[in-house]
C-alpha angles and dihedrals in degrees: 000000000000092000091061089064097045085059091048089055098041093054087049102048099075091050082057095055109044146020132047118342107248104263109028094099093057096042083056080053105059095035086055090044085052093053099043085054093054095045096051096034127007094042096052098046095054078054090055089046099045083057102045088047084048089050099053098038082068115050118111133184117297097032125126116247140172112205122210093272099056110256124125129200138134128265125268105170135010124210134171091258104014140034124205110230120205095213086167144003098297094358121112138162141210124228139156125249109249093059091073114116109186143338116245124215116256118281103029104106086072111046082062 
């Protein structure tokens, strides 16, 4: 019997000693896994965000815009919060700034 411990000993001791510490593979892993995830998605949508702040904090009256929820029409008025946005002859609507999706070239509104 007691020659089968020392056996079991004997075969343990040198993955004490030696090689990778337990874990550390997985730890590589993880830190890999993070930066994958900033590269393909964190990174790309402050991007996003840096230009869609850029782009509102340009518009001026007279340009062409189409708000989140679809509708174009041109700017009337531009406060700190709110634009007001002409959609028809008479008609404008107020909406803040941040709902606005993209600015559309000039000229646009009226070959729709």
């Amino acid at each position: 019997m007691s020659m089968f411990i020392q056996d079991a000993l004997a075969e343990q001791a040198p993955a004490a000693m030696g090689g990778t510490p337990p874990g550390l593979g997985q730890m590589f892993f993880i830190l890999a896994l993070f930066v994958v995830f900033y590269l393909m998605m964190i990174r790309p949508q402050m991007k996003r965000q840096k230009e869609h702040r850029k782009m509102i904090s340009e518009i001026k009256p007279g340009d062409e815009v189409v708000v989140a929820g679809g509708i174009a029409g041109r700017v009337a008025r531009v406060t700190d919060q709110f634009l007001a946005v002409e959609i028809a002859d008479g008609v404008e609507v107020k909406v803040q700034k941040h709902a606005v999706g993209q600015v559309l070239p000039k000229g646009t509104l009226k070959s729709v």
